[in-house]
C-alpha positions in Angstrom: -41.1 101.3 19.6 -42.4 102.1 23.0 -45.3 104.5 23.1 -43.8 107.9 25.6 -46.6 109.9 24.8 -46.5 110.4 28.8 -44.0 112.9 28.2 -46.0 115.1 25.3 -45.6 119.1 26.3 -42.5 118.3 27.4 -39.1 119.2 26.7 -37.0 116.7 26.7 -33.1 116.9 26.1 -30.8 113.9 24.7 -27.3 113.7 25.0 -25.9 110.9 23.2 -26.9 110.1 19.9 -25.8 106.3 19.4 -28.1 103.1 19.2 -30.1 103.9 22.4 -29.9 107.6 22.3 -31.5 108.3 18.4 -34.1 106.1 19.4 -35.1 107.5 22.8 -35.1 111.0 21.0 -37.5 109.3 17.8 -39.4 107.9 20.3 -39.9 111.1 22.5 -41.0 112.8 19.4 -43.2 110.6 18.3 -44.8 110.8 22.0 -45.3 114.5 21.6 -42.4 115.5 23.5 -40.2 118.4 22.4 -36.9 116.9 21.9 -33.4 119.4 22.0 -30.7 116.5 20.6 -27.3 116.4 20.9 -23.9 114.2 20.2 -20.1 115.1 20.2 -20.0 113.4 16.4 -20.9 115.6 13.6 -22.1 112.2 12.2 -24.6 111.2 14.7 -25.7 114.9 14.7 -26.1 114.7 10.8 -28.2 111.0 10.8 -30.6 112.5 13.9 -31.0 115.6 11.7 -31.7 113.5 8.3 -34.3 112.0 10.8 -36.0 115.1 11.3 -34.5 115.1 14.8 -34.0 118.5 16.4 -30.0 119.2 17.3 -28.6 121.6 19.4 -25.8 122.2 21.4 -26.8 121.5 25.0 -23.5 122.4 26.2 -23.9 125.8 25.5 -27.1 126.8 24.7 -30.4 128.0 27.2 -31.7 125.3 29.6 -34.6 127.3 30.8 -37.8 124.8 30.4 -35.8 121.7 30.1 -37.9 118.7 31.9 -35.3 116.2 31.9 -32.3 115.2 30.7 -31.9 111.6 28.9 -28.1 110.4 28.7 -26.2 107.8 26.8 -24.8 105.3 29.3 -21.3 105.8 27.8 -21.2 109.2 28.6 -20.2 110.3 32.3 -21.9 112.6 34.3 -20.0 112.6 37.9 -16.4 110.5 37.1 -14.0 110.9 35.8 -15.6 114.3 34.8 -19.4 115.2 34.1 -19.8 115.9 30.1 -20.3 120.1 30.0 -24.0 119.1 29.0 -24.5 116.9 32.5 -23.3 120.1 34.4 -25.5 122.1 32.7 -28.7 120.2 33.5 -27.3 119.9 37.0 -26.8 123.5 37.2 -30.3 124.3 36.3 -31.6 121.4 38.7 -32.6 119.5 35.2 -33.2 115.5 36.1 -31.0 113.4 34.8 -32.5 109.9 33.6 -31.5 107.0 30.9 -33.8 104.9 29.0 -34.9 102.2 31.2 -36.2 104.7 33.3 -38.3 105.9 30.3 -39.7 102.3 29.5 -40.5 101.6 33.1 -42.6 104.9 33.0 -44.1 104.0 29.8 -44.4 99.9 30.7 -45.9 100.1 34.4 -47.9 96.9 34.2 -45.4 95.0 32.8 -42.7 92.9 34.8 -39.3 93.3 35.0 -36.3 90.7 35.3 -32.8 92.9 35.8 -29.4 91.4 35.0 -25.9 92.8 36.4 -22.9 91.8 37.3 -19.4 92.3 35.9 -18.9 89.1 34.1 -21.4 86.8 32.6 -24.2 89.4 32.5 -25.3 88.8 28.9 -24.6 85.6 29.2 -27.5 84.9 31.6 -29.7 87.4 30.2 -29.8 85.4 27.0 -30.4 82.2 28.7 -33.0 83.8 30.8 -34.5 85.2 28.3 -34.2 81.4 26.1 -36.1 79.7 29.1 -38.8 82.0 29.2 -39.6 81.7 25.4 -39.2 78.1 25.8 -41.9 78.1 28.6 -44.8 80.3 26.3 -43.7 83.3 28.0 -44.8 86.7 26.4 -41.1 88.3 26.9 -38.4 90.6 25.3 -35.1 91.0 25.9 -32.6 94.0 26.1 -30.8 96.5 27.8 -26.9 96.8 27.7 -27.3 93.4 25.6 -29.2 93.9 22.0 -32.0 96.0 21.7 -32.1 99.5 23.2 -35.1 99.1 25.5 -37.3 102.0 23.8 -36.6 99.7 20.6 -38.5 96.5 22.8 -42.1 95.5 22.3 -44.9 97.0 24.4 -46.0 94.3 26.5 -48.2 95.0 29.0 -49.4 93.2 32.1 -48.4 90.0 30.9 -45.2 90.5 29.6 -41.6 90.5 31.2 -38.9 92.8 29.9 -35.5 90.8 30.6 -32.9 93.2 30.9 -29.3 93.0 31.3 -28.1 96.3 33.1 -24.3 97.7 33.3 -23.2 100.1 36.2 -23.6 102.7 33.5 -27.1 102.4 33.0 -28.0 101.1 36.9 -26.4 105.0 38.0 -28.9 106.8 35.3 -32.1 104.2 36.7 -34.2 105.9 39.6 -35.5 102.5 41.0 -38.1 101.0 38.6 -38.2 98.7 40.6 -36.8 95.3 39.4 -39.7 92.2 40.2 -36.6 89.9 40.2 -33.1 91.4 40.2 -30.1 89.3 39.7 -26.7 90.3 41.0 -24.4 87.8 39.6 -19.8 88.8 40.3 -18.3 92.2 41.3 -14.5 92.4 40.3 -12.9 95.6 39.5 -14.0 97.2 36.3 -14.9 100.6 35.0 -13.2 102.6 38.5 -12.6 105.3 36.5 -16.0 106.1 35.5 -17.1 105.8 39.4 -14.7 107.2 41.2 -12.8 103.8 42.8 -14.3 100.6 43.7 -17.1 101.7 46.4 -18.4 104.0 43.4 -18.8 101.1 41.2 -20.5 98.5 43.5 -22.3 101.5 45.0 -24.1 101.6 41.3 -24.4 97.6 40.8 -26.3 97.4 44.1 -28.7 99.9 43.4 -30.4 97.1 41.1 -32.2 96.5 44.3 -33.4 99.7 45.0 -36.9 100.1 45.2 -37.8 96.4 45.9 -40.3 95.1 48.8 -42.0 92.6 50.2 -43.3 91.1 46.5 -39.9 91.1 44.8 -36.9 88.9 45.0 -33.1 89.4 44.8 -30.8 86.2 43.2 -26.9 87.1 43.9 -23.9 85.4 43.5 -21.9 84.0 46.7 -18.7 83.1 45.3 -17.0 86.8 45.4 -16.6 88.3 48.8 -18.4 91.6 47.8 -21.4 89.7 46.6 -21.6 87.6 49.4 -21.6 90.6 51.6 -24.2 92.2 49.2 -26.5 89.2 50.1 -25.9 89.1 54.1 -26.9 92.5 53.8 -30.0 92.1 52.1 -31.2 89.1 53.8 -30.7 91.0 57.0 -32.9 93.5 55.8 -35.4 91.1 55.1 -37.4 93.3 52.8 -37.5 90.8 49.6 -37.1 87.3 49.3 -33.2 86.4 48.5 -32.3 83.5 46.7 -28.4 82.7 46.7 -26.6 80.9 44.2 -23.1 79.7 43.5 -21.1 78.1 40.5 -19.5 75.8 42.8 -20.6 74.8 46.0 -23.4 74.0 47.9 -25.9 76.9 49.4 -28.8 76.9 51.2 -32.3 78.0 50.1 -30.5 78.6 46.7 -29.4 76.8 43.2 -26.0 75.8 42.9 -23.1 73.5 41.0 -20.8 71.2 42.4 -18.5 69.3 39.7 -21.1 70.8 37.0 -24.3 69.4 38.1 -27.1 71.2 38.8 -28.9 71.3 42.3 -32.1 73.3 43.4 -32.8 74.0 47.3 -34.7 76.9 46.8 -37.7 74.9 48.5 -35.0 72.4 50.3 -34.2 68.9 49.3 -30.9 69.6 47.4 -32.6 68.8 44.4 -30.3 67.4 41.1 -31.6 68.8 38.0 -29.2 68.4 35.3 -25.5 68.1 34.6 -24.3 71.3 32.7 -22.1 68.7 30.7 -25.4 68.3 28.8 -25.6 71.8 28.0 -22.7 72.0 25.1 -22.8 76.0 25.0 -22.0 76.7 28.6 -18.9 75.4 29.8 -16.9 75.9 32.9 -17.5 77.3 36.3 -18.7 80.4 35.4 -21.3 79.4 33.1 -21.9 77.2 36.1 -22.8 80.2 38.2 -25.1 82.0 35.2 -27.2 78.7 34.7 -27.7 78.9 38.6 -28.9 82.4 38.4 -31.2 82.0 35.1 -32.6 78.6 36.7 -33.8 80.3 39.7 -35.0 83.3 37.9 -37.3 80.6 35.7 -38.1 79.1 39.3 -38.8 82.5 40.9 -41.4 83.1 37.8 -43.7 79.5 38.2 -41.7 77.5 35.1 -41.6 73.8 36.3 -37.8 72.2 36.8 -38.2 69.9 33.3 -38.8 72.9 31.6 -36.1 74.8 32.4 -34.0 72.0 32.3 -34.9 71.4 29.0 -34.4 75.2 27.8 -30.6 75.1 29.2 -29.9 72.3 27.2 -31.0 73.9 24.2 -29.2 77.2 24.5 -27.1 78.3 21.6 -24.8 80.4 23.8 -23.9 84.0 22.7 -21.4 85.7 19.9 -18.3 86.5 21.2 -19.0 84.5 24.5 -16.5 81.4 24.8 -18.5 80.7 20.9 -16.8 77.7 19.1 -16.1 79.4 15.8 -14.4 76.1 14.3 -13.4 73.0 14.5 -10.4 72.2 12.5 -7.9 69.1 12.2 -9.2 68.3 15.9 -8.6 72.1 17.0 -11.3 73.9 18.5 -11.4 77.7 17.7 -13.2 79.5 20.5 -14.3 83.6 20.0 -14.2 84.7 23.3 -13.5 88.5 22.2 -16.3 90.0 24.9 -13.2 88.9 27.7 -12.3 92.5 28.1 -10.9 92.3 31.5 -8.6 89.4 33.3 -11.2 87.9 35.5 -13.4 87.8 32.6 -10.1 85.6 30.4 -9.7 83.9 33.6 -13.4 82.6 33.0 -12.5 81.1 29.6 -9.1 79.7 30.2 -10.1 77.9 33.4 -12.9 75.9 30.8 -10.3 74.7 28.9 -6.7 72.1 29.2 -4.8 72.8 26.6 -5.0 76.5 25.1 -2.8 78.6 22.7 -4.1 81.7 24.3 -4.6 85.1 21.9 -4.2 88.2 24.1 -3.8 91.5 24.0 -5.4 95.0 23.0 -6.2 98.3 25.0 -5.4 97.3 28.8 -7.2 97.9 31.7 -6.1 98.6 35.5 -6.6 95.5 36.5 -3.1 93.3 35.0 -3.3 89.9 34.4 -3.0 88.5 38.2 -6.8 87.0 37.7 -5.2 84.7 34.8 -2.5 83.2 37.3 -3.9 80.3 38.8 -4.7 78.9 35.1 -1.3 79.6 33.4 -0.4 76.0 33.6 -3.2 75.3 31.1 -1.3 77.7 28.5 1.1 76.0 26.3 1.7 79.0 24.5 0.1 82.9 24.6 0.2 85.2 21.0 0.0 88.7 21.8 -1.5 91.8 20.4 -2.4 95.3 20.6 -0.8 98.3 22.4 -0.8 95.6 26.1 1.3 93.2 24.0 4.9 94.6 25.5 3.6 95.0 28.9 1.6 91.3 28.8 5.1 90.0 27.8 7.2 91.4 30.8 4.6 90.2 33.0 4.2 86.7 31.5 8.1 86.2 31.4 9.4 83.3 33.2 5.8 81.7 33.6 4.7 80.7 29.8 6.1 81.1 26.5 4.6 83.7 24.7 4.5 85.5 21.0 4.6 89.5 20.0 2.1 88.7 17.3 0.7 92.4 16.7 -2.3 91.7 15.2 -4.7 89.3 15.8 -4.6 87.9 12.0 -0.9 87.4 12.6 -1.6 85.4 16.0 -4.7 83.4 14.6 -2.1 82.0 11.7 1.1 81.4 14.6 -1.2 80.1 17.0 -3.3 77.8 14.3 0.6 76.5 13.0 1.6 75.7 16.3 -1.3 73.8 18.0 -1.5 71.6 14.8 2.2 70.4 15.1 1.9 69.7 18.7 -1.0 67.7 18.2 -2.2 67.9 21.9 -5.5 66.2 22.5 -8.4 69.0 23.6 -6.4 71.5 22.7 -8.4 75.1 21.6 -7.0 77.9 20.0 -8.7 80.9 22.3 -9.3 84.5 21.7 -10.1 85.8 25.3 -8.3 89.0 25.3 -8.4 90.3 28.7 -8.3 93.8 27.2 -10.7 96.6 25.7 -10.5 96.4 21.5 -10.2 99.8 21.1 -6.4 100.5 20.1 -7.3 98.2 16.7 -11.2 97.8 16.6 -14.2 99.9 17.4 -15.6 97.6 19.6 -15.3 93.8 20.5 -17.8 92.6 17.9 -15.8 93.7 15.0 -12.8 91.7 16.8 -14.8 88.7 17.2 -15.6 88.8 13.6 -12.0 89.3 12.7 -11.2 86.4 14.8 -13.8 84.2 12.8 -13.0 85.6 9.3 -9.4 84.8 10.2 -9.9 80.8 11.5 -12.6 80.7 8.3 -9.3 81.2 6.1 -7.2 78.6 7.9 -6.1 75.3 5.8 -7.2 71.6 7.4 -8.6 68.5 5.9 -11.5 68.1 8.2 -12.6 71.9 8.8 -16.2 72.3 10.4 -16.8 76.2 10.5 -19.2 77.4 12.1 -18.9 81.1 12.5 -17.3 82.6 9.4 -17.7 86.0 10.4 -19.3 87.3 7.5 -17.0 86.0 5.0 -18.8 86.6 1.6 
C-alpha cells in the first residue's frame, strides 16, 4: 500500500467506498490522516466500519476543516448531477481529487506511463505493462484496469507506474503530469456523465496536461477527433508527439498496414513483426494498441527485438476477444468488456464467420458502428433488455434470435454453428451493451459466457477458460 503519510493532520473525506475508495481511506489512515468515510451502500459503510474506518454522512453533516475531498470515479460530481456530497465540498471550496492524484503526490520520483482512450485501453496497458517486465523493468500496473493505484507498489525513482485512465478518473486528476501519455480512439461513450461529446473528450485530453519539453504524447490517427487532438499538440510543440495508426502508414510514428508492424519513429519505415505472430491480438484494433505499446517501449530505451519479442508473448486479457474454447472446430471468443458498438465493431471486424451473441443494457450510441461488418454475421442471438430494440434494427439485414439470456443463446448459437459446419467460424460474445439489466458488471458475464461453452457437448473440446467451473 502506498505510504500518504503526506497528508497526516489532515482531514480527509472519501466518498465512495468500493475497491479504490476503502483503500484510499485505509491508506489515508494509515498515513495519519483523519479520514470522514462515506458510501450510499449500508454494506460498504458496514465493511469500512468492521475496518475501523470512520463513516459519516458527508451529505449532510459539517464540512468545516475538510482538506480535500477523495471521490470514486463512478460517482459524478458535475453531469448528469453532482452527488449531494460533491456540492457540499464545492460549496465549502473543499478540493476535489481521485486517487491517482494521491499516488502521484505520494510517488514523485517515480515515472508515469498513462493509458486512455475509449476502446482498447486495457488492452494496451497490459501489453505495455508485459513488455516492460519482459525488458527487467521495475514496473506496476493499474488504474481503471486491476489494482486500485493506492493498492500499487512504491517504486521510487526507478520505477514506472503504468496506468490505464478512464474519463472518470482523468476529470478527478489535477495534472501529475504523465512522462508518456497515450491517447489511443475517441468515439461516443459516457455523454451523460460529461455533459455531451466536447465534455467527454474535453476530460480524455486532459491526459496531457501538465506535460513539457521532457515528456511525450503517442495518439491515435485513425478517428477524426484524435487526429485533431495530435495537429493540435504538435502545433504546440511543447512535448515530443509520436503518432500511430492501426492501418496505414504515418510519419515519425509506429504503424500497421495488412498486420505488420513498422517503426518510423527515427525514419526508415522500419518492419518489426507481423502481428499474425502474436496469436492474442487480432484484427485492426489490436493493430492500433500494439502500435501504441511498441512506441511507448521505444519512447522508454527497450531495443526493437525486445519488444518484439514481448508482443509475441502476450496472453491477451479476460474478457478481451479471449478464446474461451475450442470445440468440434468452433472457436468460442469472451469478448464481454464490448460494451459499446464501436467497441463490438472491433471484434466482429477480426473475425469471417460469426454467430454473434448480443444484447444487454443499451447505450446511446445504436448499433450503426456494427454496419459495415454485418456481412460477416451468419446469425445474431440476442439478450437482455436491447434484445427487442437490436431486433427491429437488425431486421432485413441478418437473421437474428430473441434468445433472453445469454445461457440460452450460448446453447442456440453452439447448435447452429456446428450444423453449418462453416470453416473459421467463432461463436462471439461481444455485446455492444452495458451488463447491468442481468449482471453486476461484465466480468461476471464473461464468466457466465465461459461456464456456459465449458458445459457444451463435442468430441474434440479444448477449454481453456472454464469460468470457474468447480
Amino acid at each position: 500500500m502506498i505510504d500518504l503519510s503526506t497528508y497526516r493532520g489532515q482531514t480527509v473525506a472519501v466518498m465512495g467506498l468500493g475497491a479504490s475508495g476503502l483503500v484510499a481511506a485505509r491508506a489515508l489512515q494509515r498515513g495519519g490522516a483523519t479520514v470522514r468515510a462515506w458510501d450510499d451502500q449500508e454494506s460498504r459503510r458496514q465493511a469500512a466500519a468492521d475496518d475501523g474506518i470512520p463513516v459519516s454522512d458527508l451529505a449532510n453533516e459539517a464540512w468545516d476543516g475538510v482538506d480535500a475531498l477523495v471521490l470514486s470515479p463512478g460517482i459524478p460530481h458535475t453531469y448528469p448531477a453532482p452527488h449531494p456530497a460533491a456540492a457540499r465540498a464545492k460549496e465549502h471550496g473543499c478540493p476535489i481529487i481521485g486517487d491517482i492524484e494521491l499516488l502521484a503526490k505520494a510517488q514523485p520520483a517515480a515515472r508515469y506511463v498513462g493509458i486512455t482512450g475509449t476502446n482498447g485501453k486495457s488492452t494496451t496497458t497490459a501489453l505495455i505493462g508485459h513488455i516492460l517486465k519482459h525488458a527487467g523493468r521495475t514496473i506496476d500496473v493499474g488504474g481503471n484496469l486491476g489494482m486500485p493505484a493506492l493498492d500499487l507498489a512504491s517504486l521510487g525513482k526507478d520505477g514506472i507506474y503504468v496506468l490505464e485512465m478512464s474519463s472518470y478518473q482523468l476529470e478527478l486528476t489535477s495534472p501529475i503530469p504523465f512522462d508518456i501519455a497515450v491517447m489511443l480512439n475517441i468515439t461516443a461513450d459516457h455523454l451523460d456523465r460529461h455533459g455531451g461529446m466536447n465534455g467527454y473528450v474535453a476530460a480524455k485530453k486532459r491526459i496531457f496536461d501538465g506535460q513539457d519539453a521532457r515528456h511525450a504524447a503517442v495518439v491515435g490517427i485513425d478517428d477524426e477527433i484524435c487526429q485533431s487532438i495530435a495537429d493540435a499538440l504538435r502545433d504546440d510543440a511543447t512535448r515530443r508527439v509520436i503518432p500511430i495508426s492501426g492501418n496505414h502508414r504515418v510519419s515519425g510514428g509506429v504503424y500497421a498496414v495488412d498486420r505488420f508492424l513498422y517503426d518510423d519513429m527515427d525514419g526508415g519505415n522500419a518492419p518489426v513483426l507481423s502481428l499474425d505472430d502474436a496469436s492474442s491480438m487480432p484484427g485492426t484494433h489490436n493493430a492500433q494498441n500494439a502500435s501504441a505499446a511498441y512506441a511507448v517501449a521505444r519512447l522508454l530505451d527497450i531495443e526493437p527485438s525486445v519488444i518484439v519479442a514481448a508482443i509475441r508473448s502476450y496472453p491477451g486479457l479476460a474478457h478481451r476477444q479471449e478464446l474461451a474454447a475450442d470445440i468440434d472446430g468452433i472457436r468460442y471468443i469472451n469478448d464481454s468488456k464490448a460494451t459499446n458498438a464501436e467497441a463490438a465493431a472491433r471484434a466482429l471486424s477480426s473475425y469471417d464467420h460469426i454467430y454473434w451473441i448480443a444484447g444487454g443494457l443499451a447505450k446511446d450510441d445504436g448499433l450503426d458502428a456494427v454496419t459495415p461488418y454485418l456481412p460477416r454475421i451468419r446469425h445474431a442471438f440476442l439478450i437482455g433488455e436491447a434484445a427487442e430494440d437490436f431486433g427491429r434494427a437488425l431486421e432485413g439485414k441478418i437473421d437474428t434470435t430473441r434468445s433472453g439470456d445469454l445461457d440460452a443463446a450460448v446453447r442456440a448459437a453452439h447448435a447452429m454453428a456446428q450444423r453449418d459446419g462453416h470453416p473459421d467460424a467463432v461463436v462471439l460474445l461481444s455485446p455492444a451493451c452495458a451488463s447491468f439489466d442481468q449482471f453486476p458488471n461484465f466480468e461476471e458475464r464473461g464468466r457466465r459466457f465461459c461456464r456456459a461453452v465449458a458445459a457444451l457437448p463435442g468430441s474434440a473440446r479444448t477449454i481453456r477458460n472454464d469460468g470457474g467451473v468447480a
